[in-house]
C-alpha positions as CSV (number, residue, x, y, z in Angstrom):
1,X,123.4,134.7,115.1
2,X,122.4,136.9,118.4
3,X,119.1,135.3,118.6
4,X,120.1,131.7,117.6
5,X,122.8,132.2,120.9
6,X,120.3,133.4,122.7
7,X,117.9,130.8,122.2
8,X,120.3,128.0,122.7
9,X,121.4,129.3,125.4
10,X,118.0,129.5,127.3
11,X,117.8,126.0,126.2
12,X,120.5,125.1,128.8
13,X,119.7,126.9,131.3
14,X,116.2,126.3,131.8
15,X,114.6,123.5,129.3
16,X,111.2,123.1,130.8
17,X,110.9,127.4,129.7
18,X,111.9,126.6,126.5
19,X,109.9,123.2,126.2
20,X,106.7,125.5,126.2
21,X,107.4,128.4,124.5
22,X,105.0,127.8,121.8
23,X,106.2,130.5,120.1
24,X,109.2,129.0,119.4
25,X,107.4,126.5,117.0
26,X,109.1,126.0,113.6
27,X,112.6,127.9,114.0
28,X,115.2,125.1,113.7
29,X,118.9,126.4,114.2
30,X,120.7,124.3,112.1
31,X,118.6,124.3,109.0
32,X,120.3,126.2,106.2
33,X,118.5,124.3,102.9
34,X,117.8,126.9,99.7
35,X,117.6,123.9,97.5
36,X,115.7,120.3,96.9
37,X,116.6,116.9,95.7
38,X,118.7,116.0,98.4
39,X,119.5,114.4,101.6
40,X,118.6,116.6,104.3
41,X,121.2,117.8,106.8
42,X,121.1,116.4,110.6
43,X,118.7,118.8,112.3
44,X,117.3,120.5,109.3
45,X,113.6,119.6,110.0
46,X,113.7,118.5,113.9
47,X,110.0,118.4,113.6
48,X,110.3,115.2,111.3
49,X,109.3,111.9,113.4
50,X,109.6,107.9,112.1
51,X,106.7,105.7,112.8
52,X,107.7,102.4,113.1
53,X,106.3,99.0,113.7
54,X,109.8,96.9,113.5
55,X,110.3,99.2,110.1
56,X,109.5,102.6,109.2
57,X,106.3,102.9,107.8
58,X,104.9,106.4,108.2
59,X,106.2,109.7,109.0
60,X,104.6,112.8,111.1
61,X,105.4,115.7,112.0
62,X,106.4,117.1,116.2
63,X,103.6,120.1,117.2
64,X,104.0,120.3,120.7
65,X,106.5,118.1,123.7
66,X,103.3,115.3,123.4
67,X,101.6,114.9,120.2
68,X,102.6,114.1,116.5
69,X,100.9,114.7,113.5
70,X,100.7,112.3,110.4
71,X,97.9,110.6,108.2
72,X,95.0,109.3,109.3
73,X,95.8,106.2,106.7
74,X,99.1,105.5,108.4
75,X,97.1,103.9,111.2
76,X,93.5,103.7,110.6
77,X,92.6,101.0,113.5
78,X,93.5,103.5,115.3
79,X,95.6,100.9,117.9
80,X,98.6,102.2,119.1
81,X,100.3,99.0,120.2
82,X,103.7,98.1,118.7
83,X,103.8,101.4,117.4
84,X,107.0,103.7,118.0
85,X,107.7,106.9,117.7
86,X,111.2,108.1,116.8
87,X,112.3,111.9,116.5
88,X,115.9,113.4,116.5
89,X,116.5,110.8,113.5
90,X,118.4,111.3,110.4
91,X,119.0,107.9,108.9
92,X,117.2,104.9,109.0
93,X,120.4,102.5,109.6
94,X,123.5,103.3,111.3
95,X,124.2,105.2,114.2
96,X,121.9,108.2,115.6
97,X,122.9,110.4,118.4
98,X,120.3,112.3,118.4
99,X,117.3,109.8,118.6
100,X,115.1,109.8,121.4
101,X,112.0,106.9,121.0
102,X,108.4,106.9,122.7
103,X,105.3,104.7,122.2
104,X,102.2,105.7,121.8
105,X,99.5,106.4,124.5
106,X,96.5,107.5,122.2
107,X,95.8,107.6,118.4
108,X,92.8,110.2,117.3
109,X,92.0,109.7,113.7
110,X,89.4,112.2,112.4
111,X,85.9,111.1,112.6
112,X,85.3,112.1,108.9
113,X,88.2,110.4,107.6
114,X,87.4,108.3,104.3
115,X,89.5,106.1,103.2
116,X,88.1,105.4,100.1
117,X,88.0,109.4,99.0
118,X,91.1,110.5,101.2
119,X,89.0,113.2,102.6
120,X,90.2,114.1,106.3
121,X,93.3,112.1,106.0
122,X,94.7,113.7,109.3
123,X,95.3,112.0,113.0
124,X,97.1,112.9,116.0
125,X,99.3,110.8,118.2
126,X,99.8,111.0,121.6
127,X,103.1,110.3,123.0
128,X,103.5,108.0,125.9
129,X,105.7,110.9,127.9
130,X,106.6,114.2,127.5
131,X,110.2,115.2,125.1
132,X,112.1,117.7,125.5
133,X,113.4,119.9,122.7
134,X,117.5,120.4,121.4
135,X,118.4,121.5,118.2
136,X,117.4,118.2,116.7
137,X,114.1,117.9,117.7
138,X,111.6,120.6,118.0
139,X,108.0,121.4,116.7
140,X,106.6,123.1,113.5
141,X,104.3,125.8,113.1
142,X,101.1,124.9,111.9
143,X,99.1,127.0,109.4
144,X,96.1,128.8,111.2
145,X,92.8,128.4,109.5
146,X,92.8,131.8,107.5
147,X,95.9,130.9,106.1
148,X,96.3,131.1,101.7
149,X,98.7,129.3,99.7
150,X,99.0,130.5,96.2
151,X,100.0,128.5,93.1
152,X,103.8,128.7,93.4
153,X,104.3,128.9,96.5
154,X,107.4,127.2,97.7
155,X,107.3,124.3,99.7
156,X,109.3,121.3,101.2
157,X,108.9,117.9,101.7
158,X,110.9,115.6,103.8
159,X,110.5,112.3,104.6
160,X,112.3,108.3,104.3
161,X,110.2,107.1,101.5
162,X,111.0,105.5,98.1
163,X,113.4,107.3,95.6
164,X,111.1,106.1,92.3
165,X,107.9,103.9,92.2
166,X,109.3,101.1,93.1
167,X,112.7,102.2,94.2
168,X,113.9,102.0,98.3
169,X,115.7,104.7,99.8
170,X,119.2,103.5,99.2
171,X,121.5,102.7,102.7
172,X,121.7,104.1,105.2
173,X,118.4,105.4,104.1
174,X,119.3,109.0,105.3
175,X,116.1,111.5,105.7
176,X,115.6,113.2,102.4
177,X,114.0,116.8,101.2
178,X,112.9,117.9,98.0
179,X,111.6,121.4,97.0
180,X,108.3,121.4,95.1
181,X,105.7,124.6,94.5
182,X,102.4,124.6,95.3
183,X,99.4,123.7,92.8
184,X,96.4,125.2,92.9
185,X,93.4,123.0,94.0
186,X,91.5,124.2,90.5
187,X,94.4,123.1,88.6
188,X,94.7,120.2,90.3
189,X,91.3,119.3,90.3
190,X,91.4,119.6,86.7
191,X,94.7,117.4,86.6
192,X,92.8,114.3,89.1
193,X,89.7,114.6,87.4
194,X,90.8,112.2,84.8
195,X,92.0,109.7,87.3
196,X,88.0,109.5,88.8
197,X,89.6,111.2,91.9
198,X,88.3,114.4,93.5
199,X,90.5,116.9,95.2
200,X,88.3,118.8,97.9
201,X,88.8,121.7,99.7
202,X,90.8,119.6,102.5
203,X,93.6,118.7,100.2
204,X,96.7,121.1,98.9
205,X,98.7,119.9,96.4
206,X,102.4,120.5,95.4
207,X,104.4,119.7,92.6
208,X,106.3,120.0,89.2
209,X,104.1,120.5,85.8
210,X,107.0,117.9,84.4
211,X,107.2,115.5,87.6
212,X,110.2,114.3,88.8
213,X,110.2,115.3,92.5
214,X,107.6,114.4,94.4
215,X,106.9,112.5,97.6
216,X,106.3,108.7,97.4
217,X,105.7,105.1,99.2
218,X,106.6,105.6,102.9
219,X,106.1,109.6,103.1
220,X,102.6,109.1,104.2
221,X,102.0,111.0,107.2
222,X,105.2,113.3,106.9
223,X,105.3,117.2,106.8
224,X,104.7,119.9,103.6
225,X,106.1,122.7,104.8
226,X,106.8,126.3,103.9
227,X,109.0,129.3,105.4
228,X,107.5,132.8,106.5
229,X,109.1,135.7,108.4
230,X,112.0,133.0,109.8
231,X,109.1,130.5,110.7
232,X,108.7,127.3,108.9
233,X,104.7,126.2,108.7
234,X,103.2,123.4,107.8
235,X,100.7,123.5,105.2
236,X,100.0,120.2,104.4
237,X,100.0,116.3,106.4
238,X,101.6,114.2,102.9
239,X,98.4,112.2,101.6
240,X,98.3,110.5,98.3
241,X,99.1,110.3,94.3
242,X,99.3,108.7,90.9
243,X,102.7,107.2,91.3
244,X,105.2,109.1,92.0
245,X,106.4,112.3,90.3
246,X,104.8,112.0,87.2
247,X,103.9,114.8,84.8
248,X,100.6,116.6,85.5
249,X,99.8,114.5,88.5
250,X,101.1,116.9,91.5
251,X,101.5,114.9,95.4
252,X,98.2,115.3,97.3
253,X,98.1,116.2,101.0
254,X,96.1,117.1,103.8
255,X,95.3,120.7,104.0
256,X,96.4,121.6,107.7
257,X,94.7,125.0,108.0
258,X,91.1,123.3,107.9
259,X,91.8,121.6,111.4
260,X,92.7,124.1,114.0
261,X,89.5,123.8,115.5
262,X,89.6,120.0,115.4
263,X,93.2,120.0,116.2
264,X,93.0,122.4,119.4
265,X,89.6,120.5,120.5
266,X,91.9,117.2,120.8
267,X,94.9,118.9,122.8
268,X,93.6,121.3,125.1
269,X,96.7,122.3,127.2
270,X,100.2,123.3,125.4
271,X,98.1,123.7,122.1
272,X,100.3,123.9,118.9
273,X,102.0,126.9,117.7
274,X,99.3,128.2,114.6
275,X,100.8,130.8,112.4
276,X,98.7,132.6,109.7
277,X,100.7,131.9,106.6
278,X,100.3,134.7,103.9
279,X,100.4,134.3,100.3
280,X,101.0,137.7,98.3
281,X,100.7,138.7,94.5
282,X,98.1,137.4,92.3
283,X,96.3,133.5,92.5
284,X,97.1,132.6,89.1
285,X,95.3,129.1,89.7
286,X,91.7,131.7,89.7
287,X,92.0,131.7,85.6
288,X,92.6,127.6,85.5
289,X,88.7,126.1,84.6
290,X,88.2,122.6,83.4
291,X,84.6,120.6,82.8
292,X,83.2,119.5,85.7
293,X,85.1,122.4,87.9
294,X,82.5,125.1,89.5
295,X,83.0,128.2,88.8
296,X,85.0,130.9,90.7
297,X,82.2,133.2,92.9
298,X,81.5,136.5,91.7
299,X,80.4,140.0,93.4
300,X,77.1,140.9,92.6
301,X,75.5,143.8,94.5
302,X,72.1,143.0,95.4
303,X,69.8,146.2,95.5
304,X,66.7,145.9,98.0
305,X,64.1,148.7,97.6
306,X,61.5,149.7,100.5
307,X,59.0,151.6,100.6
308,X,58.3,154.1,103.0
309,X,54.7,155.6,103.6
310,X,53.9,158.8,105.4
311,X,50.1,160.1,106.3
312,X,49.5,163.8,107.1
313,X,46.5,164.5,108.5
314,X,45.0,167.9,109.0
315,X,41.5,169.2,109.3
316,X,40.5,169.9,105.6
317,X,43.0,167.5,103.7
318,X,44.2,163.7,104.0
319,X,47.7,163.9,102.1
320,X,49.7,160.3,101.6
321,X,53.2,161.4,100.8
322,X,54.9,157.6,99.0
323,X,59.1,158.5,99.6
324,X,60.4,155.1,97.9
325,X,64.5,154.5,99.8
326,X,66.9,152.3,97.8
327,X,69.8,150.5,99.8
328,X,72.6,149.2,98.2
329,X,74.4,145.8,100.3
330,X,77.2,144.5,98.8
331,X,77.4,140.9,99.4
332,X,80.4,139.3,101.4
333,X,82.8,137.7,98.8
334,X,84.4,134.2,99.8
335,X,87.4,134.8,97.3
336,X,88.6,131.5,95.5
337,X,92.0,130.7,96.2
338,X,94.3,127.5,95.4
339,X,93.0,126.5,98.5
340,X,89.3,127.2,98.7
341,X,89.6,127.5,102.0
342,X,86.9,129.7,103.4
343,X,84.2,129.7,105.7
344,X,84.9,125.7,106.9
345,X,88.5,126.2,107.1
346,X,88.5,125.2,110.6
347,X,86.0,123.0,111.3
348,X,86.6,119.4,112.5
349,X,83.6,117.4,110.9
350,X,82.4,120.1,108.0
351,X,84.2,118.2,104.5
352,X,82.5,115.3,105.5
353,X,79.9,116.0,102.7
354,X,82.5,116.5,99.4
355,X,81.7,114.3,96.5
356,X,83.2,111.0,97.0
357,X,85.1,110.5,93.5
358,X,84.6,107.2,91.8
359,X,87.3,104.4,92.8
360,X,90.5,105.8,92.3
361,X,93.2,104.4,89.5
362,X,96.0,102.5,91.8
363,X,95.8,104.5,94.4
364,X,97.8,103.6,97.8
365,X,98.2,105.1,100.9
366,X,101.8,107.0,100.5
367,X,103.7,105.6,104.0
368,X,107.2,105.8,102.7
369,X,108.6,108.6,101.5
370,X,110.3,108.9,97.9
371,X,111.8,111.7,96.3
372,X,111.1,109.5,92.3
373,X,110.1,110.1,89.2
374,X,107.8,107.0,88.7
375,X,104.1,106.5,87.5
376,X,101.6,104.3,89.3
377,X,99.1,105.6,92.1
378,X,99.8,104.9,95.6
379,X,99.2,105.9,99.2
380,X,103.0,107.3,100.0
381,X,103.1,104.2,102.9
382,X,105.2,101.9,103.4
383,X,104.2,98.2,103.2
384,X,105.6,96.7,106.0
385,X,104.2,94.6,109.2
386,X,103.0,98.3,110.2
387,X,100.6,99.5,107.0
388,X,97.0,98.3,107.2
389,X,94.9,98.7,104.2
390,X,97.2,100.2,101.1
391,X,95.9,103.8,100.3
392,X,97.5,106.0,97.9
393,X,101.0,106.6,98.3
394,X,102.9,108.8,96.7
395,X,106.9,109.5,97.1
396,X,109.7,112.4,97.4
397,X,111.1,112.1,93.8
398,X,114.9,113.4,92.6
399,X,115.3,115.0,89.2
């Protein structure tokens, strides 16, 4: 309560100080949620923006006073006119106190971004000015590149999309959360692989083994994140799915940690707030295997023998003396983790080269976002004057 005080009151008394205290990434004071399923509370995920094009079509995510972060398929032309930015909003109808509104002066969408595979599904938006932060709008954390996210981990997802497949967000279409664990890529591999859809290293999923929360149609673009030490970090950019909230078919998203270096290449001053997030106890998605799913590395010393030869000489005898010296190197391990992370964790153009899986089942860019419990894939987007081509959508689902 000190330090909440404290903070707010630095706030008022000099705003441009706390504007830039990139430390200050991902501490909302008036988020209190221990539970999903739910309309969120006014000021519960500040970070949370609305991209609209006469209606809501996308969401993203605030990581500094300038830039947003969504989906690369929210806007793929990569054309920022008509587009608006709103942050500081809780519902989509009625009144908002809190809004504030910008346009957009740049859109980067990742050079490696595929539409067809999803791969790189990640761009940033540049605000047309500068916003500065209250208790309803501030930035998230991102997760650094070293971060690990373990099966289970708990996460939250936020965003205006559809309630079911098929089903609006019912007036005044207030911003909704819903609590979902992580799944390990392994297991989710093993869960996409029978929809001809690969999930590469750049994706984290999240869901329940029985569905019925999940993000949907008009999520797209919005924020997966997950609280650390006080700190809430975002792990993932929401992506695609098979419907929405169905059994065995956990949301997709953008894997966050494998673009700091692409991120912080893009915005070079005020640079986002990265925070290593830390997963403890055991991996269990490491025992998942499945056909087609490589297997998990293994340590294998490697033993390199040399040879050594020493000649003596003296007057009477010629002696060779052979003294053979073994060194043992133990090989650097990159350990398998639900989010096979490793060595290209942070580099902008490096997943360009995953397998493309065959043509996805329905699969539609997820703009909107749904808490449901539907089935049919879908990019979680929301089809309005705003969404281009339809990628997979998937949507925040209720129980």
């Amino acid at each position: 309560i000190v330090l909440l005080a404290a903070g707010l009151l630095l706030q008022t008394v000099n705003p441009e100080i706390f504007l830039h205290l990139s430390s200050d990434c991902g501490r909302p004071p008036l988020n209190t949620r221990i539970v999903g399923g739910q309309d969120a509370l006014a000021g519960s995920w500040p970070w949370q923006v609305s991209l609209q094009k006469t209606n809501h079509f996308c969401g993203g995510s605030l990581i500094n006073n300038l830039w947003v972060l969504t989906a690369a398929h929210c806007i793929p032309s990569g054309n920022p006119a008509g587009l608006t930015v709103f942050l500081g909003l809780q519902s989509l109808q009625g009144s908002n106190p809190n809004k504030v509104s910008r346009t957009v002066a740049q859109i980067i969408v990742h050079p490696d971004y595929n539409s067809v595979t999803s791969n790189n599904d990640i761009a940033l938006l540049k605000l047309s000015s500068s916003v500065s932060f209250t208790s309803y709008i501030s930035p998230v954390c991102l997760a650094a590149s070293d971060s690990s996210f373990y099966s289970g981990v708990n996460s939250w997802v936020t965003g205006w999309g559809n309630v079911g497949e098929g089903v609006g967000l019912p007036s005044p279409q207030t911003l909704m959360e819903v609590e979902v664990p992580v799944v390990g890529n392994r297991l989710c591999y093993c869960d996409y692989s029978s929809e001809g859809i690969t999930i590469t290293d750049n994706m984290i999923c999240a869901g329940l083994t029985e569905g019925g929360k999940d993000s949907c149609q008009g999520d797209s673009g919005g924020p997966m994140v997950s609280k650390q030490g006080g700190r809430w970090i975002q792990a993932g950019v929401v992506s695609f799915g098979v419907g929405c909230a169905r059994p065995n078919i956990p949301g997709v998203y953008t894997r966050v940690s494998q673009y700091q270096n692409w991120v912080n290449s893009q915005i070079t001053s005020n640079q986002p707030g990265f925070i290593t997030f830390t997963s403890t106890g055991t991996n269990s998605d490491l025992s998942v295997s499945c056909t087609g799913l490589p297997p998990i590395p293994t340590t294998t010393p490697t033993t390199t023998t040399t040879t050594t030869t020493t000649t003596t000489t003296t007057p009477t005898t010629n002696t060779t003396t052979t003294t053979p010296t073994t060194t043992n190197t133990t090989p650097m391990t990159n350990t398998t983790s639900n989010m096979s992370v490793t060595t290209s964790t942070t580099s902008a153009t490096a997943n360009s080269s995953n397998t493309a899986p065959t043509t996805p089942t329905i699969t539609t860019p997820l703009t909107t976002t749904a808490m449901t419990s539907s089935s049919s894939p879908t990019s979680h987007t929301t089809t309005t004057t705003a969404s281009t081509t339809p990628k997979r959508e998937y949507q925040i689902m209720f129980s």
